[in-house]
N, C-alpha and C positions, 0 to 999 in steps of 0.2 A: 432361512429364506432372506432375514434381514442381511447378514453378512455376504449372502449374494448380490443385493441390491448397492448393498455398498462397495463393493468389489466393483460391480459394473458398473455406477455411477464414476468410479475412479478411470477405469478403463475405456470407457465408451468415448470421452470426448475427443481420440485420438480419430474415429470414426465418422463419429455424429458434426462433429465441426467443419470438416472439410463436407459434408455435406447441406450445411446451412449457411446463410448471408453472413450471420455476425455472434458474436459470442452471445449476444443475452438470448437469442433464438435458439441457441445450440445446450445453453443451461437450463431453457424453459424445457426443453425437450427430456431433458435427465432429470429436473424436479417432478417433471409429469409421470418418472417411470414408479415412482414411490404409490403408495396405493393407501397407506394409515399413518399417523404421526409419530411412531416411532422410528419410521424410515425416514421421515421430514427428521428429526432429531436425531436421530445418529449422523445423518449427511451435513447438517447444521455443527453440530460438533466437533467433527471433524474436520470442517471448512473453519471452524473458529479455533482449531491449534494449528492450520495453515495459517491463519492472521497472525496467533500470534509468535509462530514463527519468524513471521515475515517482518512483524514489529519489533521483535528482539533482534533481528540482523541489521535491520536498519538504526536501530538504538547504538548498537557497536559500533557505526559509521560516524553517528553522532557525535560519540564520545571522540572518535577516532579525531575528527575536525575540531571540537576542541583542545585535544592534544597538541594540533598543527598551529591552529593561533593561537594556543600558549605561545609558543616559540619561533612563528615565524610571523614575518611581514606578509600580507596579502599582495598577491596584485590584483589590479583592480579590476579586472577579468571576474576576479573567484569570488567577490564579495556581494552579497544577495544572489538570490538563485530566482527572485523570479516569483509570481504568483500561483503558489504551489494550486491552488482551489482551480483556479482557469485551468493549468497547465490537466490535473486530475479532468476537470470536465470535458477537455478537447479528445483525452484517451475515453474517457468511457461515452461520450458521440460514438465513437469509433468502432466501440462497442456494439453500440444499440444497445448502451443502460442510462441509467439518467445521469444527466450531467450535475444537473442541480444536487441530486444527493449523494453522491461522489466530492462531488465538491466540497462541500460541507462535511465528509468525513474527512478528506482529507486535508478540512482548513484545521482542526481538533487534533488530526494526528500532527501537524506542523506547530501546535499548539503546545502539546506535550513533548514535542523534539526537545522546541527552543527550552521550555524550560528542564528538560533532562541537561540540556548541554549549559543549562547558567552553572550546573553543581559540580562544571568538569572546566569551566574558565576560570582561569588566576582571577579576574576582575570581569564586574556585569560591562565592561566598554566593550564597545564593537573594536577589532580588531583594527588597526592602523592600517592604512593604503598609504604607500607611495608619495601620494598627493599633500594630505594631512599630516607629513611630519615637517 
């Protein structure tokens, strides 16, 4: 029964979302179908090797951009990206999840970027713009 529940937990939000307002309505609706907490825990489990899937591809990008300013000049276009924590809040508004603790995971995951990507730059300097040589 449990492997069913997770099966359709997988399968159902292709369903249940386009019948709800916003994602956190449509995941309340799938956490509700679980009934004892081994189905809360297999579905949590499983949602947390999607993360960290999701962390480890994005970790690669990281490195990947260190790679780039080893060796090239920025423009100044590409240099800072921006208030990752805002930028995470404005999506999960959008959502109907909270902005505030969205935000805050995602100020921690920008946290551990940076420092994943100081152990892949020739040097802790910001890369060079245009401007500053």
């Amino acid at each position: 029964m449990r492997n069913f529940i997770v099966i359709l937990l997988v399968l159902c939000p292709i369903v249940t979302f386009a019948q709800t307002s916003n994602l956190s309505q449509g995941y309340d609706f799938l956490a509700k179908q679980c009934n004892d907490l081994d189905c809360i825990q297999a579905n949590m489990d499983m949602i947390d090797g999607q993360i960290a899937a999701l962390i480890t591809k994005r970790l690669a990008f990281v490195k990947r951009g260190a790679e780039i300013k080893n060796t090239n000049v920025l423009a100044p276009k590409t240099v800072g990206y921006g208030n990752i924590s805002e930028r995470a809040g404005d999506q999960a508004k959008a959502m109907g999840s909270s902005a505030s603790t969205l935000g805050g995971v995602f100020e921690a995951i920008q946290k551990q970027s940076e420092d994943y990507e100081k152990q892949y730059l020739k040097s802790a300097e910001k890369p060079k713009t245009p401007e500053s040589q």
